[in-house]
N, C-alpha and C positions, 0 to 999 in steps of 0.2 A: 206070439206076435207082439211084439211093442209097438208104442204108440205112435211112432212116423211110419213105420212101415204098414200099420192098419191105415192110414191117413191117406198114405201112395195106394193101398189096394183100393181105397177110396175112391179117391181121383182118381186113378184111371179109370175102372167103372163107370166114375159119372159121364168123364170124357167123352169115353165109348157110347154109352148113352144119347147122353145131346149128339153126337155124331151121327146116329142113325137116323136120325130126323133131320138134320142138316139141310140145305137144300130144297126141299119142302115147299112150294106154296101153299098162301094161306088157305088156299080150299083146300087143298090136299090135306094139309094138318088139320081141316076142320071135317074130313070126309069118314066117315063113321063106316065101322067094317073091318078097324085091324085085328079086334081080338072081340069076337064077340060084335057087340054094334058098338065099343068105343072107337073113337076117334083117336089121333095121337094126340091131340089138343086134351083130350079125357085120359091118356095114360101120360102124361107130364102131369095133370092135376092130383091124379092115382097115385106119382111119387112123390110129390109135393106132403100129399095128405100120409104117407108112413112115416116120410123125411121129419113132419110136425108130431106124430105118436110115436118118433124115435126119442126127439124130445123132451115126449110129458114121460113116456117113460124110465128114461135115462136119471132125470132126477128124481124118480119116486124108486130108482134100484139104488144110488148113492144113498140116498135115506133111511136102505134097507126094510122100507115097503111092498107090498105083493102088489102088482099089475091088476087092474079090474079086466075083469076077463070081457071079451068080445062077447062071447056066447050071452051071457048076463045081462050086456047092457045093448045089445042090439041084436040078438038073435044068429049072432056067427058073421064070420068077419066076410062070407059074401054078402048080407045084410048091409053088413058097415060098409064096404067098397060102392056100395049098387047106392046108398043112403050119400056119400061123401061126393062122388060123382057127380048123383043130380043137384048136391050143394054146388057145386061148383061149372054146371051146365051152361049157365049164365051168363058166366065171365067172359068178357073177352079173349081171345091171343096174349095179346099185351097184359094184363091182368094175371093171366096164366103164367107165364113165361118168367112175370116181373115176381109173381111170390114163390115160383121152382127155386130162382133165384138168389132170390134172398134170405130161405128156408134155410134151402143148402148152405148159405155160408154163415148161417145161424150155427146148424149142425155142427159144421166142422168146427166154429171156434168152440163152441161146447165141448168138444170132442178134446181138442185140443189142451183146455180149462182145467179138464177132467184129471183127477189123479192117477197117476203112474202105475199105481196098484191095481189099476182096475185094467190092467192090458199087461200084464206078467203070464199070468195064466187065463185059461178059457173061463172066463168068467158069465154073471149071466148080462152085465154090462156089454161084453165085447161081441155075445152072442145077439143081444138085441141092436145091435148097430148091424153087426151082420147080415142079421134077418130083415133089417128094412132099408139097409141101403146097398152095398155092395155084391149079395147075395141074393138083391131082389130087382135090381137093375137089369143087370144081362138077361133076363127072364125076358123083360118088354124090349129091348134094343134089339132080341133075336126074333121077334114079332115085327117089329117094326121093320126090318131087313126083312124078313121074309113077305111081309106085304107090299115093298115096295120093288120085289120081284114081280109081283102080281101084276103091279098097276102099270107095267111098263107097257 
């Protein structure tokens, strides 16, 4: 997969994503109960928070540095999820919404930035973008669809 075409599998994802939530009001998106007791306001801050450790990531694998493992530094990454969530409990909608936002287009110009090399082959670069954006998106947009079956 080269690197516009990781970028299109990207985007469309994220599209899909925001889409499932579209329409929404603010209690709605504030209404806890779609996966577990998150809210969709809590799984936008949930993508937010991989979109930022795709990030720190990313330039500690171009450096050819090893990832600090979850397990290590907070006891496994439902620890970190359940830990990053109530960071971000807090926040408004607008707050929410406004750093999905600007994470993501952090991401992608990183993405973008990024050397050629690193998207020829299945690299562990190509595979951590994967794992936290594109391949972990539809996971919650199919959550989020299927709760808003429920609440009809």
């Amino acid at each position: 997969m080269r690197k516009q075409s990781l970028l299109d599998t990207l985007e469309k994802a994220w599209q899909e994503f925001n889409e499932s939530y579209h329409g929404l009001s603010v209690s709605q998106i504030s209404q806890p109960g779609v996966i577990g007791e998150w809210s969709v306001k809590d799984i936008v801050g949930h993508i937010t928070t991989w979109e930022e450790e795709a990030l720190k990531a990313l330039a500690l694998i171009l450096k050819g540095q090893r990832l600090p493992r979850y397990k290590d530094l907070y006891g496994g990454l439902n620890a970190f999820n359940a830990l990053m969530t109530e960071k971000k409990r807090f926040l408004s909608l607008s707050e929410i919404l406004e750093q999905s936002d600007l994470i993501h287009q952090k991401l992608v110009a990183y993405i973008k930035s990024s050397p050629q090399e690193m998207f020829t082959t299945e690299t562990r670069f190509r595979r951590r973008i994967r794992l936290d954006t594109y391949g972990h998106y539809p996971e919650h947009s199919r959550a989020i669809l299927a709760w808003r079956k429920e609440i009809k």
